[in-house]
Backbone and ligand atoms as CSV (ligand in chain L), in Angstrom:
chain,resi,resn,atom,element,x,y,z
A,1,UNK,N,N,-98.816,34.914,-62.894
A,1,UNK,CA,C,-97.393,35.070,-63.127
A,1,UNK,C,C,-96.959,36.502,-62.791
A,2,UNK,N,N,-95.679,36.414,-62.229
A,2,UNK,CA,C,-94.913,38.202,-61.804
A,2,UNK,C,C,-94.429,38.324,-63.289
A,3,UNK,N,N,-94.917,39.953,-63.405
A,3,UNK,CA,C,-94.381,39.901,-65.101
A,3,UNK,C,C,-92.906,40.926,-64.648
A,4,UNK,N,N,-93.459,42.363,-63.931
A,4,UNK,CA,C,-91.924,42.704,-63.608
A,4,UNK,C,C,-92.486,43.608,-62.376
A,5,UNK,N,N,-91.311,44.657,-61.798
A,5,UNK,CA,C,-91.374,45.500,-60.789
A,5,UNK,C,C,-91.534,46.771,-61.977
A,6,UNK,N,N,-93.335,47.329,-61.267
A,6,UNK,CA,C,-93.495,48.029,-61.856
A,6,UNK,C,C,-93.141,49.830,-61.308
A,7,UNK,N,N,-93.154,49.621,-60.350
A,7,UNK,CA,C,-92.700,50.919,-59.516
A,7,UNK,C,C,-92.379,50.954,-58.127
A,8,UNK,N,N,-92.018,51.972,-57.591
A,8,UNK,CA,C,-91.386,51.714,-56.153
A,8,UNK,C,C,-92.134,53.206,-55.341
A,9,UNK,N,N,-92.848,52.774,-54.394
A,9,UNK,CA,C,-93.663,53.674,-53.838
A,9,UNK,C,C,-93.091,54.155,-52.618
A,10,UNK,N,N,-92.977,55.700,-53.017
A,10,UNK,CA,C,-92.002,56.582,-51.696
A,10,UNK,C,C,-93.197,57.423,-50.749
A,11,UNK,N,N,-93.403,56.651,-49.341
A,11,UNK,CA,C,-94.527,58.052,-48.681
A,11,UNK,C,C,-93.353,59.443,-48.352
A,12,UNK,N,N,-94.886,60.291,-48.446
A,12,UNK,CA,C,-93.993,61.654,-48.447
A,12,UNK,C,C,-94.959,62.196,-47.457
A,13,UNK,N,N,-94.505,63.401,-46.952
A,13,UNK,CA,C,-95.285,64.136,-45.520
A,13,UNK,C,C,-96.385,65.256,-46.259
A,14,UNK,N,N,-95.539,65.542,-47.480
A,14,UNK,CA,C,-95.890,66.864,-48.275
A,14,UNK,C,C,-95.962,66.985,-49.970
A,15,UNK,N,N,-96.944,66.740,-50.153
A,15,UNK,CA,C,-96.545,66.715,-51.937
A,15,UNK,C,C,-96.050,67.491,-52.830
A,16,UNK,N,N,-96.740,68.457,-52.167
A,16,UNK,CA,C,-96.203,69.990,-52.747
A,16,UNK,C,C,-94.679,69.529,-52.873
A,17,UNK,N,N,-94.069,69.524,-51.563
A,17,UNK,CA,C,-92.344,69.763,-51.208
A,17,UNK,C,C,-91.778,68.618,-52.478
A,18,UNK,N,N,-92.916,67.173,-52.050
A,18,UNK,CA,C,-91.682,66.559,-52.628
A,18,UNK,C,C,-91.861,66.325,-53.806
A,19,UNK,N,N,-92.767,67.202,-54.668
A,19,UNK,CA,C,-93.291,67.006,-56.371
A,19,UNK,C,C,-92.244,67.911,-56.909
A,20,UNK,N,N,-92.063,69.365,-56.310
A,20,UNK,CA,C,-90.846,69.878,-55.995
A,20,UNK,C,C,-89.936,69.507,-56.507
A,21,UNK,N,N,-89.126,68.759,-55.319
A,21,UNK,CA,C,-88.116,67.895,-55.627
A,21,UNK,C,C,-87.940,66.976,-56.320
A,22,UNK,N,N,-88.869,65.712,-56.757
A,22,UNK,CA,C,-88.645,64.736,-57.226
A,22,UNK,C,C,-88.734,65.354,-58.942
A,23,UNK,N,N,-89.609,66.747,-59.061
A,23,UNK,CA,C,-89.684,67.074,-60.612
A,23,UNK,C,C,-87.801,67.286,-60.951
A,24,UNK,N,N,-87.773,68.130,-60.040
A,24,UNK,CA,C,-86.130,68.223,-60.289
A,24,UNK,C,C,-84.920,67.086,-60.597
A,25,UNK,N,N,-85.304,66.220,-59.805
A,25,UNK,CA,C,-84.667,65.131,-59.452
A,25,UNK,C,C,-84.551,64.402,-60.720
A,26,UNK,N,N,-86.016,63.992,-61.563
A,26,UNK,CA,C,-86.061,62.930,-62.283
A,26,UNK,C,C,-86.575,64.308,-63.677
A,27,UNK,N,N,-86.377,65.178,-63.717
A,27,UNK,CA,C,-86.469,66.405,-64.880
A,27,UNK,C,C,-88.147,66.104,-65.408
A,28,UNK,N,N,-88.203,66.178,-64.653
A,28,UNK,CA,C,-90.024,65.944,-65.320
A,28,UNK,C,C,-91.155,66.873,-64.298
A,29,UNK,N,N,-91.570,67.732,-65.155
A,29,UNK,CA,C,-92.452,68.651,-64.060
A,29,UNK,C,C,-94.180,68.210,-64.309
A,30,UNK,N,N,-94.258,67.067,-64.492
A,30,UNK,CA,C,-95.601,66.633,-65.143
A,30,UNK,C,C,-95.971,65.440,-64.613
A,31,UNK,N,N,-96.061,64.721,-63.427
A,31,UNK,CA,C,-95.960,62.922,-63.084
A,31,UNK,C,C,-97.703,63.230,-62.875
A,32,UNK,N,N,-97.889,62.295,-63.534
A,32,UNK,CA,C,-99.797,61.382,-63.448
A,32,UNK,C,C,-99.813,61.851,-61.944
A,33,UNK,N,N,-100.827,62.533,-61.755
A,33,UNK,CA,C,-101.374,62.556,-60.701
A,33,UNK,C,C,-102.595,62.378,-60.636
A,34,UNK,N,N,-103.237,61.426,-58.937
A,34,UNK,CA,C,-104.215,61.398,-58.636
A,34,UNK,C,C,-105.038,61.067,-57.579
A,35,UNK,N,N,-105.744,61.039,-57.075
A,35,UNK,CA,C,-106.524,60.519,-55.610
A,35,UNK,C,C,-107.080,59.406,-55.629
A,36,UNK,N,N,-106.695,58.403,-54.714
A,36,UNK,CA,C,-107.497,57.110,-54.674
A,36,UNK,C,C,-107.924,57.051,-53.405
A,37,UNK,N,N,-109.344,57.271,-53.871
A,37,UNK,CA,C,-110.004,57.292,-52.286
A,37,UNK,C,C,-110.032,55.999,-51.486
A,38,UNK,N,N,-109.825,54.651,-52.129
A,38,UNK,CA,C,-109.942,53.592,-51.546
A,38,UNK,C,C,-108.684,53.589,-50.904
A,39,UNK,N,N,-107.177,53.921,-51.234
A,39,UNK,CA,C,-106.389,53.999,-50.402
A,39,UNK,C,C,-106.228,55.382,-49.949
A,40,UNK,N,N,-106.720,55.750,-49.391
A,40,UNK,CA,C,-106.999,57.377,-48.943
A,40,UNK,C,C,-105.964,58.149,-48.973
A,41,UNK,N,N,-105.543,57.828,-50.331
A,41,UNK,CA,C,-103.995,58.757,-50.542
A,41,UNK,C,C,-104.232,59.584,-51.835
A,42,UNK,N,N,-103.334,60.766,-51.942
A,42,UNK,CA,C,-102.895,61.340,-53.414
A,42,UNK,C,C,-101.327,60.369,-53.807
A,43,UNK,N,N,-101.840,60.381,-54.936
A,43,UNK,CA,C,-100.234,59.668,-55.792
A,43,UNK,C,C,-99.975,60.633,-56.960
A,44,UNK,N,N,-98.891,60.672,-57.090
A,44,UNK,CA,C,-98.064,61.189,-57.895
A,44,UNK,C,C,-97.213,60.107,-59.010
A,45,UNK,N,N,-96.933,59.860,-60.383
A,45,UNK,CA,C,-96.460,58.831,-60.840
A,45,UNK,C,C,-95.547,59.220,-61.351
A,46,UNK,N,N,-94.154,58.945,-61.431
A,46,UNK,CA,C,-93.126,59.641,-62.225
A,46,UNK,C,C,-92.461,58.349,-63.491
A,47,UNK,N,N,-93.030,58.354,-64.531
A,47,UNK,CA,C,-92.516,57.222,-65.172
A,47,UNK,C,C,-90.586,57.508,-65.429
A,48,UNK,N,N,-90.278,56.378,-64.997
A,48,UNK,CA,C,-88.815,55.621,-65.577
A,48,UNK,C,C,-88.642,54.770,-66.645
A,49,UNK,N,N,-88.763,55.120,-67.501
A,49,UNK,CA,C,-87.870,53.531,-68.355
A,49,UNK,C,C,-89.297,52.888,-68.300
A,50,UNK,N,N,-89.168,51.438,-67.817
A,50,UNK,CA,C,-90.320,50.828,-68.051
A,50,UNK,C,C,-91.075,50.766,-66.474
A,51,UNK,N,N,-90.409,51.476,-65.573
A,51,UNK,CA,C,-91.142,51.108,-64.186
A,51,UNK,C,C,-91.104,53.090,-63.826
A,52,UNK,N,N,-91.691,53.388,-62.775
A,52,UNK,CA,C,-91.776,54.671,-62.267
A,52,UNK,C,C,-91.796,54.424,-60.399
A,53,UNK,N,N,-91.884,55.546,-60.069
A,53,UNK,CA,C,-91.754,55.832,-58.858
A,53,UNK,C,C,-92.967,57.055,-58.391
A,54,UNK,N,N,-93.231,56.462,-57.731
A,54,UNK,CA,C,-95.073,56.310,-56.860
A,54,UNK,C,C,-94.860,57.371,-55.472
A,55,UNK,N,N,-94.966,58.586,-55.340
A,55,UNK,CA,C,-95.329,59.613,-54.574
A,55,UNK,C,C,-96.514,59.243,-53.752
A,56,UNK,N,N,-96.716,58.727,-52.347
A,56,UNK,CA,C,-97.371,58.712,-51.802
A,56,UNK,C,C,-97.638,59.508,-50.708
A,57,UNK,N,N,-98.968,60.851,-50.839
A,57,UNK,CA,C,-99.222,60.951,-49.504
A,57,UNK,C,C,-100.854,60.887,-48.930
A,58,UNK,N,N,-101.234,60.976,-47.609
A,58,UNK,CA,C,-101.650,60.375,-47.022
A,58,UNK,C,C,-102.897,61.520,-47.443
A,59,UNK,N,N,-104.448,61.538,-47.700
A,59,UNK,CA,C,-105.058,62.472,-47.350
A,59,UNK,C,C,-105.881,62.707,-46.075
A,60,UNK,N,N,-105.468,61.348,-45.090
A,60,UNK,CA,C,-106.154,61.250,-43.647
A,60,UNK,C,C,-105.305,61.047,-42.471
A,61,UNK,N,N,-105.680,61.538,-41.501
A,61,UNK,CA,C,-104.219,61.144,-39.933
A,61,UNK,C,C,-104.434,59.651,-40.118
A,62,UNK,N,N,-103.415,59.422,-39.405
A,62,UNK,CA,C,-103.344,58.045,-38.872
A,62,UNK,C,C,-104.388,57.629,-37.831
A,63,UNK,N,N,-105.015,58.266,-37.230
A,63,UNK,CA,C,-106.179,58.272,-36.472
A,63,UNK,C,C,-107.213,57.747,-37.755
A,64,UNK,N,N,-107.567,58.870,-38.736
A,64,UNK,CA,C,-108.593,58.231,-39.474
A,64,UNK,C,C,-108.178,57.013,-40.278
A,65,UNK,N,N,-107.226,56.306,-39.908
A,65,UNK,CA,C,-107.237,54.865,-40.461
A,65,UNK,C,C,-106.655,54.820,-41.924
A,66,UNK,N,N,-105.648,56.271,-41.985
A,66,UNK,CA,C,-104.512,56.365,-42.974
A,66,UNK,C,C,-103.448,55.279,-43.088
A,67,UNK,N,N,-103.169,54.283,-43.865
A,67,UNK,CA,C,-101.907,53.217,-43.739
A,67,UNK,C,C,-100.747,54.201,-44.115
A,68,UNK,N,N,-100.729,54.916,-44.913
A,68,UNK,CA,C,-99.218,56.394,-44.976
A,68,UNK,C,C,-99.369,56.890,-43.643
A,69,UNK,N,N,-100.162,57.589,-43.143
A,69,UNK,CA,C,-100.051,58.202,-42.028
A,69,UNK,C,C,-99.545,57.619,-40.959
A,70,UNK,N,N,-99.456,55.765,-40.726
A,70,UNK,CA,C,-99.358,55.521,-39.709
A,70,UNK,C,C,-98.144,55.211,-39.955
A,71,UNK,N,N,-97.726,54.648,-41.453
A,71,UNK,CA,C,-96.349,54.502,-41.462
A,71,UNK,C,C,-95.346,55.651,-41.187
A,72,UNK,N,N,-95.614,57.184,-41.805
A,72,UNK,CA,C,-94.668,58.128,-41.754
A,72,UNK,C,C,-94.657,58.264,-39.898
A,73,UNK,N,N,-95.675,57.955,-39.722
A,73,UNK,CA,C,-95.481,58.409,-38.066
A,73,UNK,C,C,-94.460,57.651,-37.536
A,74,UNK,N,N,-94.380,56.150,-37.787
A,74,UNK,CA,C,-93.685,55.241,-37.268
A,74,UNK,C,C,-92.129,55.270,-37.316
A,75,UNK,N,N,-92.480,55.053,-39.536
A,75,UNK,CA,C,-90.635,55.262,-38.957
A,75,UNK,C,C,-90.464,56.394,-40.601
A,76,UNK,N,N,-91.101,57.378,-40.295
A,76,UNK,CA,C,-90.918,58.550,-41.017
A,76,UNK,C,C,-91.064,58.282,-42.830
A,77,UNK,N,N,-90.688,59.448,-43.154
A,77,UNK,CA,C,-90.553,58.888,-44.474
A,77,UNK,C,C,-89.809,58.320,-45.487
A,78,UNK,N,N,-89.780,58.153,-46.617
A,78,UNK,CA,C,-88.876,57.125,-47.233
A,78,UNK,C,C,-89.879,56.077,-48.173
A,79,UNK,N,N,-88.471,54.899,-47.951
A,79,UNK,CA,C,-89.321,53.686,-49.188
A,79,UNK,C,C,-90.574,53.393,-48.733
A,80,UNK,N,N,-91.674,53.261,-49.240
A,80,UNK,CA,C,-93.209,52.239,-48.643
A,80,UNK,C,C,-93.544,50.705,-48.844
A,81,UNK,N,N,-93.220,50.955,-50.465
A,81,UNK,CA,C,-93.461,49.745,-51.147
A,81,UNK,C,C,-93.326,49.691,-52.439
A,82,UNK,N,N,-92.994,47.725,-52.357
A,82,UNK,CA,C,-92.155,47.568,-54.054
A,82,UNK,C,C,-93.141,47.160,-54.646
A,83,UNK,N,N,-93.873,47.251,-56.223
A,83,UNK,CA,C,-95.310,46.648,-56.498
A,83,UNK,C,C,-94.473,45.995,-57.915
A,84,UNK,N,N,-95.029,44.621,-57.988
A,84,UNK,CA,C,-95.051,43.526,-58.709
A,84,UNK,C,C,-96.235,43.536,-59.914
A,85,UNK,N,N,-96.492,43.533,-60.956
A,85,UNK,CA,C,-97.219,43.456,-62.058
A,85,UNK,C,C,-97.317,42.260,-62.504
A,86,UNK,N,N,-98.919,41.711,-62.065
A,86,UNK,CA,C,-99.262,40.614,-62.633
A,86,UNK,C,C,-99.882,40.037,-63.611
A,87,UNK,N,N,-100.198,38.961,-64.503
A,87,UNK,CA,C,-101.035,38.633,-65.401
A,87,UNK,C,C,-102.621,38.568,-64.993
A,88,UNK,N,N,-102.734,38.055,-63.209
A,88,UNK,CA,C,-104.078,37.449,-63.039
A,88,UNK,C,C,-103.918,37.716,-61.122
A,89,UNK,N,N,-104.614,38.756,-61.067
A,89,UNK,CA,C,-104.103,39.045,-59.390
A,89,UNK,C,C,-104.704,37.994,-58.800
A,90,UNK,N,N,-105.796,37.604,-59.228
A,90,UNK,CA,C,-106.680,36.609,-57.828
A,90,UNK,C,C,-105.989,35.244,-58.293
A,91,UNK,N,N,-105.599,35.049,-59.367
A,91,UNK,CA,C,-104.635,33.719,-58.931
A,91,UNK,C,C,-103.646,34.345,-58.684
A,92,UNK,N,N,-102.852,35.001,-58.901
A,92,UNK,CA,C,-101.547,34.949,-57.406
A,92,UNK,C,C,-101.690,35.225,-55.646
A,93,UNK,N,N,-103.041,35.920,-55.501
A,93,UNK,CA,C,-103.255,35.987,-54.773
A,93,UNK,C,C,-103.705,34.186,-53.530
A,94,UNK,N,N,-104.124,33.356,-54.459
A,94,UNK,CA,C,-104.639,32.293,-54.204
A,94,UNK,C,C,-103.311,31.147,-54.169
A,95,UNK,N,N,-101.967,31.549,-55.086
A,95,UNK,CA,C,-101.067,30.663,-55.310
A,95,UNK,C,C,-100.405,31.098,-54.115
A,96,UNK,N,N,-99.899,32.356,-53.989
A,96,UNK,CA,C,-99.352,33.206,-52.836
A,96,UNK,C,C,-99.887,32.503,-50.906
A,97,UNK,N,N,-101.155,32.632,-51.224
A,97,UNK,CA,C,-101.471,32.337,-50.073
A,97,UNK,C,C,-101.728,30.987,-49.773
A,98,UNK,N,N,-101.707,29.473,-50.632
A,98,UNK,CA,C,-100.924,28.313,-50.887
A,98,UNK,C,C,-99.914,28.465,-50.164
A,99,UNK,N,N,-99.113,29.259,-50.417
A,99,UNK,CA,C,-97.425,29.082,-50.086
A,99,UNK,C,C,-97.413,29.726,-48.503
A,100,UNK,N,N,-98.093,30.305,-48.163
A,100,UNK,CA,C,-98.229,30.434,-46.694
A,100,UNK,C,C,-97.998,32.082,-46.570
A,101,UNK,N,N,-97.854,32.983,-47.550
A,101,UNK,CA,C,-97.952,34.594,-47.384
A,101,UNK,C,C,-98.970,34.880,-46.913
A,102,UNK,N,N,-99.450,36.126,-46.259
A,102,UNK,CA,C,-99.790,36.920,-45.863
A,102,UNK,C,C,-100.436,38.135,-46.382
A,103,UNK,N,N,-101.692,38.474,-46.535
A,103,UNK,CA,C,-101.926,39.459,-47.230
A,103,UNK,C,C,-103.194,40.602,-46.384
A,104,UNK,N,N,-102.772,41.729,-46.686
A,104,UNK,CA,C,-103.068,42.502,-45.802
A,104,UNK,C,C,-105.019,42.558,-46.368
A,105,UNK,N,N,-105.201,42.642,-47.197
A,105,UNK,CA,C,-106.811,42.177,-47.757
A,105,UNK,C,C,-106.701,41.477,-48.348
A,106,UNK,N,N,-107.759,40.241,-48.465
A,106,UNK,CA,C,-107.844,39.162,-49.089
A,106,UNK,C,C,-108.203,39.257,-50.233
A,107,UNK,N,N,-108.964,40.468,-50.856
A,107,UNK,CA,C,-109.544,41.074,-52.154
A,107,UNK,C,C,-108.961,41.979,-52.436
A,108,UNK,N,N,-108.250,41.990,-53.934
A,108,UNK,CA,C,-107.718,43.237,-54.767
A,108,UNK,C,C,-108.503,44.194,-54.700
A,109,UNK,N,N,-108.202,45.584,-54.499
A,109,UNK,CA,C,-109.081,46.775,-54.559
A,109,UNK,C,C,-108.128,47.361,-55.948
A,110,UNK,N,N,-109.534,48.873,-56.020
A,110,UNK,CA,C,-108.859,49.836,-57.243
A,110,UNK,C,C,-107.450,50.623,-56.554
A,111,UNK,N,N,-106.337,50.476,-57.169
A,111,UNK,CA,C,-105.135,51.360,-56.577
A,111,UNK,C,C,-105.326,52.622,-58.152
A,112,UNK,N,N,-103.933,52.760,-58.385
A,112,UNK,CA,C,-104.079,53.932,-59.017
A,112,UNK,C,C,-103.709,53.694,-60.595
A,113,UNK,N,N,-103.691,54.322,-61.464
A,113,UNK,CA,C,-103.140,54.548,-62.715
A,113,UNK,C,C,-103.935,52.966,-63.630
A,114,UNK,N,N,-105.257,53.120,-63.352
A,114,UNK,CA,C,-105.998,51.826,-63.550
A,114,UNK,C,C,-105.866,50.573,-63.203
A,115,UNK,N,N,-105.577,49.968,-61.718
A,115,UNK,CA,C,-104.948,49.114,-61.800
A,115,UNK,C,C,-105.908,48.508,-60.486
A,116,UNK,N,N,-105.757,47.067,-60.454
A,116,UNK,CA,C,-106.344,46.233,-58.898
A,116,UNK,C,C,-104.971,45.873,-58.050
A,117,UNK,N,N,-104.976,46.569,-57.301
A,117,UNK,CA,C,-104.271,45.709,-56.192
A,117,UNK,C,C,-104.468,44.980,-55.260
A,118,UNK,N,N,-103.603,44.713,-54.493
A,118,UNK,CA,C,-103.710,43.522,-52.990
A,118,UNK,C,C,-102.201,44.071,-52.828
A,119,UNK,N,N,-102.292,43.868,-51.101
A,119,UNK,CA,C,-100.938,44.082,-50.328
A,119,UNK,C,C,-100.546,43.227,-49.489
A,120,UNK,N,N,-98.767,42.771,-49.718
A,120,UNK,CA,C,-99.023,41.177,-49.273
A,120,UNK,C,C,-98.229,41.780,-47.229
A,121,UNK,N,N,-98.651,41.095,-46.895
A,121,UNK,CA,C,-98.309,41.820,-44.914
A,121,UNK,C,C,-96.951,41.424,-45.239
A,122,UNK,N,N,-96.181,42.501,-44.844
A,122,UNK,CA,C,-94.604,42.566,-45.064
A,122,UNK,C,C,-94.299,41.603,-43.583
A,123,UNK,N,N,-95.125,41.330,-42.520
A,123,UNK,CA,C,-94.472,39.930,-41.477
A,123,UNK,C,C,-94.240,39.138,-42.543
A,124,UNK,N,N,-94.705,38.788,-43.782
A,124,UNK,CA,C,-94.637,37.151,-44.248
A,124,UNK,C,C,-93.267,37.616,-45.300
A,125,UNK,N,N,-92.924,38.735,-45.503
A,125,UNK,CA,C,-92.171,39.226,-46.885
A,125,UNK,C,C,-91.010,39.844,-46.529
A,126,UNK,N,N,-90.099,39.451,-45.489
A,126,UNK,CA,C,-89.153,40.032,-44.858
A,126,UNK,C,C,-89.162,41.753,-44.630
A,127,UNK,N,N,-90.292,41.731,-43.687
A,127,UNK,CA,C,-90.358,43.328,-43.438
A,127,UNK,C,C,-90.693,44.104,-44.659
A,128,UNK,N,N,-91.017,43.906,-46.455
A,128,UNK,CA,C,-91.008,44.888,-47.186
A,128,UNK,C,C,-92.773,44.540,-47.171
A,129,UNK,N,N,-93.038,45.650,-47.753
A,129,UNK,CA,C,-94.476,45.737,-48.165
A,129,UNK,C,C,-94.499,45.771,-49.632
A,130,UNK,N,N,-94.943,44.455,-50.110
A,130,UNK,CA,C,-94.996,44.276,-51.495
A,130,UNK,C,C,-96.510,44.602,-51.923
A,131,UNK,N,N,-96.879,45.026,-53.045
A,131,UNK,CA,C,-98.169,45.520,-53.664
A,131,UNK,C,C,-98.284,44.573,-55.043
A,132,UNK,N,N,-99.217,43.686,-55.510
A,132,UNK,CA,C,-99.335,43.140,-56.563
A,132,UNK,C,C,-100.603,44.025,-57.180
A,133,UNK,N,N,-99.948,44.277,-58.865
A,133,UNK,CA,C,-100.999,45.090,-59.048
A,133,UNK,C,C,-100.967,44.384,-60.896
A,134,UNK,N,N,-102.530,44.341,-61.139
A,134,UNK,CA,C,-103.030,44.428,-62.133
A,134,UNK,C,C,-103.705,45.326,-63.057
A,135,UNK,N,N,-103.134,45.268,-64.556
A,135,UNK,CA,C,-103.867,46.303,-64.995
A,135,UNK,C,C,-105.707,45.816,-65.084
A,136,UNK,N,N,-106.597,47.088,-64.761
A,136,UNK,CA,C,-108.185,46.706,-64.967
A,136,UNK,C,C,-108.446,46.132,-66.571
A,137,UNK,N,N,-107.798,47.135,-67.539
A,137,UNK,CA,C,-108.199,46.687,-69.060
A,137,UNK,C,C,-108.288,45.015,-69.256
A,138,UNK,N,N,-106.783,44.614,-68.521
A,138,UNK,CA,C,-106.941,43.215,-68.967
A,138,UNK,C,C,-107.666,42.005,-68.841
A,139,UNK,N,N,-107.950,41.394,-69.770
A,139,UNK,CA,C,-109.354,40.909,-69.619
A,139,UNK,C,C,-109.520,39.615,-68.436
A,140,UNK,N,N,-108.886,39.303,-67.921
A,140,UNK,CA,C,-108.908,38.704,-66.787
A,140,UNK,C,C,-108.722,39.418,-65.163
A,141,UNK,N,N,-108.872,40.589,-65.641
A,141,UNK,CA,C,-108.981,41.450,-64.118
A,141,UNK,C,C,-110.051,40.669,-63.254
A,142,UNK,N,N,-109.682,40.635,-61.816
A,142,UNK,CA,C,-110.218,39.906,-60.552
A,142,UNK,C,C,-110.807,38.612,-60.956
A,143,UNK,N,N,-110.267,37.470,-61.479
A,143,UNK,CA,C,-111.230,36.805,-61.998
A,143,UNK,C,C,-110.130,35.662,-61.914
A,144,UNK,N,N,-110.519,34.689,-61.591
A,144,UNK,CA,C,-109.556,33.574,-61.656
A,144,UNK,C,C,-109.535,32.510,-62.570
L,1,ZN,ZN,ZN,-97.944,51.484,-55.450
């Protein structure tokens, strides 16, 4: 089940610049930060209310097989992706792909702030890049 939209992930060129800014922006000089080497990015987390906004940048070129890197190259920076919070990722992942979506790995990996994701291919999702993410604690993490 989609429980809600848990955050909205912005790539950035520069973290420095835009931790910067976004501290200003949203008055908070403190957002969770951290490195996920499986998505070879630093994140930044700025909680909102009940959802936050996800600082993404890249720690590899787009050559080394950066997905930020290849996006900022493409069409610069801005929105990345909207991520969905689920009860049970590998069954939505399995109901999802029933319905004929698209998913960019077929297996949830570790994303950030404890959580499994999967990324569904924005061809099947009207151009957006949606992220379904589960928390690890819960006791049905990857498990159907
Ligand atoms: Zn995200």
């Amino acid at each position: 089940m989609i429980k809600r939209i848990t955050h909205v992930g912005v790539a950035v060129r520069n973290m420095g610049i835009s931790r910067e800014l976004f501290s200003k922006l949203l008055g908070n000089n403190f957002p969770h930060t951290e490195k996920v080497e499986e998505q070879k990015a630093t994140i930044a987390f700025y909680p909102i209310g009940e959802g936050s906004i996800e600082l993404i940048e890249s720690t590899e070129s787009a050559t080394g097989g950066s997905s930020i890197a290849k996006f900022i190259e493409k069409r610069g920076e801005g929105i990345h992706h909207i991520c969905l919070e689920v009860d049970n990722i590998a069954q939505e992942i399995m109901r999802l792909k029933s319905l004929g979506f698209q998913f960019v790995d077929d297996k949830p990996s570790p994303g950030g702030d404890g959580c499994l994701v999967a990324f569904l291919h924005p061809k099947s999702t009207n151009g957006v890049l949606i992220e379904l993410s589960q928390k690890i604690e819960s006791q049905n993490a990857g498990k159907v």
